[in-house]
GUKEKE-734784 format. One record per residue (C-alpha): residue number from 1; x, y, z. Coordinates in steps of 0.2 Angstrom, whole numbers, always signed. Layout:
N
(atom NUM, (X, Y, Z))
...
This chain:
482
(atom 1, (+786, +438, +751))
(atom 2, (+772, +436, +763))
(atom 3, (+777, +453, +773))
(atom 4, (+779, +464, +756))
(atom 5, (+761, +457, +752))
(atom 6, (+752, +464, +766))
(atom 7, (+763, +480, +766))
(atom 8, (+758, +484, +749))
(atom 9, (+741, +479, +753))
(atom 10, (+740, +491, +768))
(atom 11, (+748, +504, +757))
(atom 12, (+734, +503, +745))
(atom 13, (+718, +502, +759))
(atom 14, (+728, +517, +765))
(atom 15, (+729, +526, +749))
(atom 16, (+712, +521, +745))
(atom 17, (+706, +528, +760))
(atom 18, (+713, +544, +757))
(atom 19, (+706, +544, +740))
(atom 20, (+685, +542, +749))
(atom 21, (+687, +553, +761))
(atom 22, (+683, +572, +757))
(atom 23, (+686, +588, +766))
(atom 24, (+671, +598, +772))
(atom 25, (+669, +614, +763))
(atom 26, (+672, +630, +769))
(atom 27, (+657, +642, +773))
(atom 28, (+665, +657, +768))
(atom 29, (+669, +648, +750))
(atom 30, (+652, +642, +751))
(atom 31, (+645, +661, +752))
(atom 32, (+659, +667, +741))
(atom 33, (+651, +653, +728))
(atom 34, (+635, +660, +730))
(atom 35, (+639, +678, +728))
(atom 36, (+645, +675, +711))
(atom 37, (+630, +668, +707))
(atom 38, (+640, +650, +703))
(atom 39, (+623, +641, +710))
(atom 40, (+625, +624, +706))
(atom 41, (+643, +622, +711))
(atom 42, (+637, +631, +728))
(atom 43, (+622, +619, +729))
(atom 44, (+636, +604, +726))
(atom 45, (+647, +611, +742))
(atom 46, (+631, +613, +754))
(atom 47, (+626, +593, +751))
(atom 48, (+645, +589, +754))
(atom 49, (+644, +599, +771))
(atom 50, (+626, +592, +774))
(atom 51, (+635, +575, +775))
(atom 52, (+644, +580, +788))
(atom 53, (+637, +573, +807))
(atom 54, (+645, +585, +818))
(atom 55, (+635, +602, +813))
(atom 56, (+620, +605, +822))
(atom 57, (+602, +604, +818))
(atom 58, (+601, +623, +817))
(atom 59, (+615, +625, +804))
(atom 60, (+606, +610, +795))
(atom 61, (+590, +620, +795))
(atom 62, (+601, +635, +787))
(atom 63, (+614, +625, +774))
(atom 64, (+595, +618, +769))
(atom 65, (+588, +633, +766))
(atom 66, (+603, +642, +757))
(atom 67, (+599, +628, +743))
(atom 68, (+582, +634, +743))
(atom 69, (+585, +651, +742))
(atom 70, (+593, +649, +727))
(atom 71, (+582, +638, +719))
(atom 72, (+567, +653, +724))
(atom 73, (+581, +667, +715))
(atom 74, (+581, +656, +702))
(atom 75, (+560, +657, +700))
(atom 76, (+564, +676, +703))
(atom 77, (+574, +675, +688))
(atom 78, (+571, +669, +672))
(atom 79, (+569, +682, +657))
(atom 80, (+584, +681, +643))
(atom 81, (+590, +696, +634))
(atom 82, (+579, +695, +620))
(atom 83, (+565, +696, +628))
(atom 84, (+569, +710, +639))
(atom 85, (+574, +719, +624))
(atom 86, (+556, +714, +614))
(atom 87, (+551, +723, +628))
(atom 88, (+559, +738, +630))
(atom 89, (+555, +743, +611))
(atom 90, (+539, +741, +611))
(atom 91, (+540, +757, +620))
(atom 92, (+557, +762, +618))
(atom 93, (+560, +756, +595))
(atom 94, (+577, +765, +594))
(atom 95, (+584, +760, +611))
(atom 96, (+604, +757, +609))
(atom 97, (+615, +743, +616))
(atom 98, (+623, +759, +628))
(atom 99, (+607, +763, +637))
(atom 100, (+604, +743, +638))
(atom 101, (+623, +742, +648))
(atom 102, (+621, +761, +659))
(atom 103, (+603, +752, +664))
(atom 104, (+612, +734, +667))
(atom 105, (+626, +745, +678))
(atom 106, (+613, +756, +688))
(atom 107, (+602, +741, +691))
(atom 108, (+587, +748, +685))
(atom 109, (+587, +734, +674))
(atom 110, (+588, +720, +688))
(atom 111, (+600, +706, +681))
(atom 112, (+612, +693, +689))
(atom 113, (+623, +679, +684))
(atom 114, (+617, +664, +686))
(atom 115, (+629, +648, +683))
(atom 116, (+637, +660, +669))
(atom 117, (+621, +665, +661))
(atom 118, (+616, +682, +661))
(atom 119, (+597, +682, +669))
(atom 120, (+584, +695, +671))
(atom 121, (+571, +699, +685))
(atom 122, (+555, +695, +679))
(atom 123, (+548, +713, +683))
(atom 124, (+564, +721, +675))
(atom 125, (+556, +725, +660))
(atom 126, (+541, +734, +667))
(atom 127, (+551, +739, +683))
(atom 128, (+565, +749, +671))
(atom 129, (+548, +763, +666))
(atom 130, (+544, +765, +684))
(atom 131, (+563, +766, +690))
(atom 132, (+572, +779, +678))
(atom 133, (+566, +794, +677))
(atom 134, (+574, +796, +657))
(atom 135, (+565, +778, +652))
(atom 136, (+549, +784, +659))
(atom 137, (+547, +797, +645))
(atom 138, (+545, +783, +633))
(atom 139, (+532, +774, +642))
(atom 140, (+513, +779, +637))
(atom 141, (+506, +776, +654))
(atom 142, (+519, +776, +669))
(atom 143, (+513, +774, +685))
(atom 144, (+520, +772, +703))
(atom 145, (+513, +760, +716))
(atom 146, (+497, +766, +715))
(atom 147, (+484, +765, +701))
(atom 148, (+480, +781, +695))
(atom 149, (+461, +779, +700))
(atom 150, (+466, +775, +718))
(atom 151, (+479, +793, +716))
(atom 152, (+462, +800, +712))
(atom 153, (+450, +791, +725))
(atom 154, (+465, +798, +739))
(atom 155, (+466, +815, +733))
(atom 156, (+447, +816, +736))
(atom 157, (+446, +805, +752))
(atom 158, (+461, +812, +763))
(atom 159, (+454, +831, +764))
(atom 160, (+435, +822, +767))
(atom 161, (+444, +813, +783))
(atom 162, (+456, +828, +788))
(atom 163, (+439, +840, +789))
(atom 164, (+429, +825, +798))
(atom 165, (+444, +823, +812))
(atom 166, (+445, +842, +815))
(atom 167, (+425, +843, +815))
(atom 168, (+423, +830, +831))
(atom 169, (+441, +832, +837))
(atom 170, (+443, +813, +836))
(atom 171, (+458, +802, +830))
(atom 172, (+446, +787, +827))
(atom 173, (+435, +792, +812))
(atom 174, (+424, +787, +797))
(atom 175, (+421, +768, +799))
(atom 176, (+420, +755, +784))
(atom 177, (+412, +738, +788))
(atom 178, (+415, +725, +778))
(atom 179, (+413, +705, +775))
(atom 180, (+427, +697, +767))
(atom 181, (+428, +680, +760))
(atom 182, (+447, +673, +760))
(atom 183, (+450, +656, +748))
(atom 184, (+467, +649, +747))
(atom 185, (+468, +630, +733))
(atom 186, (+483, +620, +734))
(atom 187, (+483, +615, +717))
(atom 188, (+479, +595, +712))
(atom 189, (+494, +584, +714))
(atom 190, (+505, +595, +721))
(atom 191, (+503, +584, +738))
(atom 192, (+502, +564, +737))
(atom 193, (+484, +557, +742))
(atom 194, (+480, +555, +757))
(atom 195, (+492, +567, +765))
(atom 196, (+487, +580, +777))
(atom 197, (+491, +597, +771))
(atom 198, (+494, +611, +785))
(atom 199, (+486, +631, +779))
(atom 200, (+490, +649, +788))
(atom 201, (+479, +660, +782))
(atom 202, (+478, +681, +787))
(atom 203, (+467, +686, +798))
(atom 204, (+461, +703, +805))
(atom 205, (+471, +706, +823))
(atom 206, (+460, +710, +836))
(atom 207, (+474, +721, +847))
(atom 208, (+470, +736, +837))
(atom 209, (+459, +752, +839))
(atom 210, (+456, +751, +823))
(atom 211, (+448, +737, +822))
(atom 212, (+431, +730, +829))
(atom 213, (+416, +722, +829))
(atom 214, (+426, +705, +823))
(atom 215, (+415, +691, +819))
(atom 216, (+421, +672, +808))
(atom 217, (+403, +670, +799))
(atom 218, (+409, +654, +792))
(atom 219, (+423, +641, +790))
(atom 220, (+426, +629, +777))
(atom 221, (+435, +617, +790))
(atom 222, (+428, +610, +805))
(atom 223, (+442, +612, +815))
(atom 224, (+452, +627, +812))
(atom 225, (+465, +638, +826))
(atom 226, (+463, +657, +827))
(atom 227, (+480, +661, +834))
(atom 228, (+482, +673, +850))
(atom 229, (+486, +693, +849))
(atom 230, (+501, +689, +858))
(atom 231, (+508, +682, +841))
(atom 232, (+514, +696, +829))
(atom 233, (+507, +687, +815))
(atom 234, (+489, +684, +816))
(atom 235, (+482, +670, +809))
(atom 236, (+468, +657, +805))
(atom 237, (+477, +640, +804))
(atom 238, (+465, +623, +796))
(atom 239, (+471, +606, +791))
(atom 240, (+465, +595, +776))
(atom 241, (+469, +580, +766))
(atom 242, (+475, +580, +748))
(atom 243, (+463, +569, +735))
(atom 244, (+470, +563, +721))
(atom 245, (+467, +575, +706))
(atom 246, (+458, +586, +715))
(atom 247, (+462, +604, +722))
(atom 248, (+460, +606, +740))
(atom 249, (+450, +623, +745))
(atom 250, (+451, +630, +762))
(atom 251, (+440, +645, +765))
(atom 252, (+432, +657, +780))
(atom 253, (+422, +674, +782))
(atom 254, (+422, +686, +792))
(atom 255, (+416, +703, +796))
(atom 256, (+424, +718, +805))
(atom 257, (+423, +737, +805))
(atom 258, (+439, +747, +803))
(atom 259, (+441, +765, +807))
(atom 260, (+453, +777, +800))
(atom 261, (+466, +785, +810))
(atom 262, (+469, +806, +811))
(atom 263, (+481, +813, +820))
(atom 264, (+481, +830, +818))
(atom 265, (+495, +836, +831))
(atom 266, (+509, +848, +828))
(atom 267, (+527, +846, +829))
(atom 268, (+529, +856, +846))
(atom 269, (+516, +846, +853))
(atom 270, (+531, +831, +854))
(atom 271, (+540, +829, +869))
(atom 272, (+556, +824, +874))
(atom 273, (+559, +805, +872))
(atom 274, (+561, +796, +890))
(atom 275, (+576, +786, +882))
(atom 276, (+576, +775, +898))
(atom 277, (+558, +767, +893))
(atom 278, (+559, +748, +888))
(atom 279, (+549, +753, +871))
(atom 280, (+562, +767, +868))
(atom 281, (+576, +755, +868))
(atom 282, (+567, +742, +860))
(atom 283, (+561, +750, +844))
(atom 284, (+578, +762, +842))
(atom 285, (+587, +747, +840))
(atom 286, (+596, +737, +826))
(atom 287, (+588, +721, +824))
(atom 288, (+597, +709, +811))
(atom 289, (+597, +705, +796))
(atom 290, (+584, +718, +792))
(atom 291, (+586, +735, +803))
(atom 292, (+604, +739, +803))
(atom 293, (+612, +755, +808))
(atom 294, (+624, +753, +794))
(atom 295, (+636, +768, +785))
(atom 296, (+625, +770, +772))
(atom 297, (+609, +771, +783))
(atom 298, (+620, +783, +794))
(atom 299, (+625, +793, +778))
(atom 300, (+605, +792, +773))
(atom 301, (+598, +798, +789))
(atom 302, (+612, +813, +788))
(atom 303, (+606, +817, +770))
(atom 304, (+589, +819, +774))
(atom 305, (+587, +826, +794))
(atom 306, (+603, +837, +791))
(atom 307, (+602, +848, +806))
(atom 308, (+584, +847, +814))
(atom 309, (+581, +841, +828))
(atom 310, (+561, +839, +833))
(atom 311, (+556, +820, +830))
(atom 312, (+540, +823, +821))
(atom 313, (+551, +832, +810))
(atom 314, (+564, +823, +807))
(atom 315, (+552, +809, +804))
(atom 316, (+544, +816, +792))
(atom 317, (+561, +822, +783))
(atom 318, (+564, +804, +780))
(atom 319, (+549, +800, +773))
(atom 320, (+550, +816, +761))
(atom 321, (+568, +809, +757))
(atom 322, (+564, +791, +753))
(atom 323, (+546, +798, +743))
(atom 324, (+556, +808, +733))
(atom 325, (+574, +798, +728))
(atom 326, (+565, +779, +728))
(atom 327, (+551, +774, +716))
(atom 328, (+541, +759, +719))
(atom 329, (+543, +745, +708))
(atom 330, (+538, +725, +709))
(atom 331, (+549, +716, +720))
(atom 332, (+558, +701, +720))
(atom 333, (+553, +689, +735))
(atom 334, (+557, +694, +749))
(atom 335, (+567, +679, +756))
(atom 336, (+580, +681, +742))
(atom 337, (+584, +697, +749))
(atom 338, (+600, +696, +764))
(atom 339, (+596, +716, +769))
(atom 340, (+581, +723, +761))
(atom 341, (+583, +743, +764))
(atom 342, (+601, +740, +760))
(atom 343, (+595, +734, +743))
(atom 344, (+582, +750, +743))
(atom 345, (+598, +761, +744))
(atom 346, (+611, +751, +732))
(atom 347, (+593, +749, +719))
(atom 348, (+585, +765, +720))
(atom 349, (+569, +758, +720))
(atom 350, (+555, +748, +733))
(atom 351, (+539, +740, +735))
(atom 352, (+529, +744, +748))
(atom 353, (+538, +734, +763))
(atom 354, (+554, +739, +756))
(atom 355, (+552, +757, +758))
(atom 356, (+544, +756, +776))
(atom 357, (+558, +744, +781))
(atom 358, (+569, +759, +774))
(atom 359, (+560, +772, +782))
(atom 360, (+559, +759, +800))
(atom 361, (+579, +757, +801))
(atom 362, (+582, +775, +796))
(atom 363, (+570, +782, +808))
(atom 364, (+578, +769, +825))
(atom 365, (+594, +777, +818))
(atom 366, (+589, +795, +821))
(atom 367, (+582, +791, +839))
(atom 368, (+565, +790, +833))
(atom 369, (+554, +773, +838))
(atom 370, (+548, +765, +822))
(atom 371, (+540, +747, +820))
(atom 372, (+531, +738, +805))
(atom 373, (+514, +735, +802))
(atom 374, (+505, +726, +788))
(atom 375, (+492, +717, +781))
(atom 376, (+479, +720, +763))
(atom 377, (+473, +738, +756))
(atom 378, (+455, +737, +754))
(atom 379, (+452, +752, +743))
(atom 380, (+437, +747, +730))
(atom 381, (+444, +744, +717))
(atom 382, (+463, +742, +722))
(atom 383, (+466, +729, +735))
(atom 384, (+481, +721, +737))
(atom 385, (+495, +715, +749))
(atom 386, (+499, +731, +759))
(atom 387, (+515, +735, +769))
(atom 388, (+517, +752, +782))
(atom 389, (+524, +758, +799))
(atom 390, (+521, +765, +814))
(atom 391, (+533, +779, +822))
(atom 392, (+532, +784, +843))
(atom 393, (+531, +802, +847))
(atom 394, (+532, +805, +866))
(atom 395, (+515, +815, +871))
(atom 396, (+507, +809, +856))
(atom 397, (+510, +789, +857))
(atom 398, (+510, +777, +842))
(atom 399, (+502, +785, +824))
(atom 400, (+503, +775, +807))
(atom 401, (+514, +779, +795))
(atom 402, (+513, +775, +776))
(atom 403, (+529, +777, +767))
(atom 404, (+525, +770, +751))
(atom 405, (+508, +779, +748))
(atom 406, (+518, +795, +747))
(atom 407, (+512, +814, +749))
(atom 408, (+495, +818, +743))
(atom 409, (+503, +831, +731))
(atom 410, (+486, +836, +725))
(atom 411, (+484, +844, +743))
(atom 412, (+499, +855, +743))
(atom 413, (+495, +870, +753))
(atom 414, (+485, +859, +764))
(atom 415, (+498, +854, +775))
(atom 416, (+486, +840, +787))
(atom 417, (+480, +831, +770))
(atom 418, (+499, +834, +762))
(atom 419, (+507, +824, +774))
(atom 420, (+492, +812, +778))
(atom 421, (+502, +796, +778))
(atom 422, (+516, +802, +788))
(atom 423, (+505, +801, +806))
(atom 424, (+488, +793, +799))
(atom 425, (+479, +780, +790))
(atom 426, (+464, +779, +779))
(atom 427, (+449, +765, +786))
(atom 428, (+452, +754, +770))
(atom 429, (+463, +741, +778))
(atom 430, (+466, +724, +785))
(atom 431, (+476, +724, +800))
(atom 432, (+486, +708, +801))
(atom 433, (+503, +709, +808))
(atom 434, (+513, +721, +820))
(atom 435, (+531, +714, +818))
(atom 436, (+542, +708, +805))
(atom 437, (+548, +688, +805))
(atom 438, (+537, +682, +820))
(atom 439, (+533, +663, +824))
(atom 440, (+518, +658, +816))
(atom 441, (+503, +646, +828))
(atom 442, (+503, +631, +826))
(atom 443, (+521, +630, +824))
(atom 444, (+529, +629, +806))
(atom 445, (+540, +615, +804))
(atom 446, (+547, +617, +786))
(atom 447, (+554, +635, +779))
(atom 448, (+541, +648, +777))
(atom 449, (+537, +656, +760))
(atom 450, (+539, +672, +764))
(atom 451, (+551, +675, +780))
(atom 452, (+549, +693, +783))
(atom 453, (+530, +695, +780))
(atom 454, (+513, +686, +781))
(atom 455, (+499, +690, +770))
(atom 456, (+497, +677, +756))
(atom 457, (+496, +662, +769))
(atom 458, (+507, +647, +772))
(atom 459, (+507, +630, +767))
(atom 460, (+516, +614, +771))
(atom 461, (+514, +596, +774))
(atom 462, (+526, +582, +781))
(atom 463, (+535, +582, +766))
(atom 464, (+540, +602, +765))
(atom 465, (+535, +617, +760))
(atom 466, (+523, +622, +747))
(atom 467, (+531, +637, +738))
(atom 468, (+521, +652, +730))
(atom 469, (+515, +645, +713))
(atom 470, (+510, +627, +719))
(atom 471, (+492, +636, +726))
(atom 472, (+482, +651, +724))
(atom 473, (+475, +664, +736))
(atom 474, (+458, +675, +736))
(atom 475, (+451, +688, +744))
(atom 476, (+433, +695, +741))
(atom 477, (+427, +711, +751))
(atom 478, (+409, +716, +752))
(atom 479, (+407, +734, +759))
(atom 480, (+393, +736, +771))
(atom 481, (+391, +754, +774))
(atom 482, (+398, +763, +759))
């Protein structure tokens, strides 16, 4: 009796034991879950696998952030139908449910599933007069990424600096100098008392020949970092500690003098590329998850260079391709996105970065050398977060090239100012980074904000990271020679 005791027993610890113990979920389901925008179930599986103590501290870092990722899609997305659809009547009364679906289908009105529920892109609305060209018609004032007065302010300042370069025969022209002001307030209670919080803030680079003359005038912290040129992302770092109830203001000035950049060459003035150069290789190559030579980059490079074979050309054929197919329209963040230009092409639609990443990876996959710049446009009256590029021409070297600010199509016929951006840069800018998701100095311990950019600044403390939304940023511009 003793011995069928203790075999049942064991047979129950045994089937008990079966019963606590779980199997770790598979990544592929966990993706697949997160594809079809089952979130919270996804979210369930990560933690399951988080439990786990054989994965390494780096997958942590990246199950973590996948959680996070969709809780920032989620911010991303939060407009129902019937808003969107208040929305699109006020311009658009005699809409019909077909138009609402062939938008829905073409993206043009940005929408996921979101555990089941059918959720809109908080720009969609807006985003749906600026994308199709047919629900333009019905909006009173469409614009593209430009505001019409800064359309107006280029259309008069391009041709001023295209005379002005061929007048002194000098790339490095018509110098702005200006004092700016940069504020970034961690709202009240967003960190406990007591706690130290850690701020990136942008900061003009000083590796650039378009900027000099850089001077910090003042700083709101005692202690602050100013990180090295050899970091791609140039920044001021301070510390402070949180007061309860109060917002805590980190600040600095600074003043610096930028010049605008001409290049007036021709397209037989490029040479042959020496393909055996380091920089050659390095900036005609695939770089993941962003710059990859995928079919439909190959197809869209085929579409738009056909059959020519100079690189300045073929350059700025892409450029002409992407202004003319791809609209700009507000963007979701960035780190929400797995392959921007690949969303640019499936879209039909950018922002700023978005179209210069397109016009980057497209460029490395026609043999032409391309790499990312960014920082602020400080146009009066229009600044703002600014993304561009830069393209290599052999004999020529390295020239700025501005994808989203299009052709200056009020200079048709003046074929320097026409194609201004695709080989120069006007002086109104803020020159902050030179690569795409760099390091930041100090070290970032928790997930950045924004993992492909840096313009807006960082914030953290022991506890994680502050998201957008939880602090505000500032810049003010005084212009000193205008």
């Amino acid at each position: 009796m003793r011995n069928i005791s203790l075999i049942i027993l064991s047979t129950l610890l045994f089937a008990c034991g079966e019963s606590l113990s779980y199997k770790m979920p598979d990544k592929d389901l966990i993706n697949k879950t997160i594809e079809k925008g089952d979130f919270t179930e996804a979210s369930k599986m990560i933690r399951l696998y988080l439990a786990s103590d054989t994965i390494s501290d780096t997958e942590r870092w990246q199950m973590n952030f996948l959680i996070e990722k969709m809780d920032r899609i989620r911010i991303d997305f939060t407009r129902r139908d019937t808003s969107v659809i208040n929305y699109i009547k006020r311009h658009h009364p005699e809409v019909t449910a077909e138009e609402i679906t062939a938008w829905e289908k073409s993206n043009a009105l940005e929408n996921m599933i979101i555990d089941g529920e059918k959720l809109y892109f908080n720009s969609a609305p807006r985003n749906l007069f600026r994308i199709d060209s047919l629900a333009a018609k019905y909006f009173q004032h469409p614009n593209g990424g430009q505001s019409d007065s800064l359309n107006r302010f280029l259309a008069w300042h391009i041709p001023q600096l295209v005379a002005e370069a061929k007048k002194v025969k000098k790339e490095l022209i018509s110098p702005i100098k200006m004092n700016v002001t940069y504020t970034l307030t961690v709202k009240p209670g967003e960190v406990p008392a007591g706690e130290v919080i850690r701020v990136w803030m942008p900061y003009p680079r000083t590796d650039v020949k378009a900027h000099t003359g850089i001077a910090l005038l003042s700083v709101s912290q005692p202690e602050y970092i100013i990180s090295p040129d050899t970091y791609d992302h140039k920044t001021i770092y301070m510390e402070g500690v949180a007061v309860e109830g109060e917002p805590l203001v980190f600040s600095y000035r600074f003043t610096y003098t930028s010049y605008a950049q001409v290049h007036l060459f021709e397209a037989n003035d490029v040479k042959e590329f020496n393909k055996e150069s380091a920089d050659y290789t390095k900036y005609t190559s695939e770089r993941a998850p962003h710059i990859l030579f995928t079919e439909n980059i190959k197809n869209a490079v085929n579409e738009a260079v056909g059959d020519e074979t100079n690189p300045y050309l073929k350059a700025r054929k892409i450029y002409e391709w992407i202004d003319s197919n791809f609209p700009w329209a507000s963007a979701r963040e960035y780190s929400t996105i797995d392959n921007i230009p690949e969303y640019v092409l499936a879209n039909r639609h950018g922002d700023c970065g978005q179209v210069s990443l397109l016009f980057i990876t497209m460029a490395r996959c026609a043999g032409i050398p391309a790499r990312w710049q960014s920082g602020w446009m400080m146009h009066p009256g229009n600044k703002n977060l600014h993304d561009w590029a830069e393209a290599y021409f052999e004999g020529i070297g390295w020239v700025p090239v501005d994808q989203s600010f299009g052709r200056v199509k009020e200079s048709k016929g003046d074929d320097d100012s026409f194609y201004f951006f695709t080989k120069g840069l006007d002086a109104y800018r803020l020159i902050v980074n030179n690569d795409i998701s760099q390091p930041l100095y100090p070290a970032k311990i928790h997930p950045r904000s924004e993992t492909v950019d840096f313009q807006r600044g960082e914030v953290e403390w022991r506890g994680g990271n502050l998201y957008f939304g939880r602090w505000r940023y500032n810049m003010d511009i005084e212009y000193l020679n205008q």
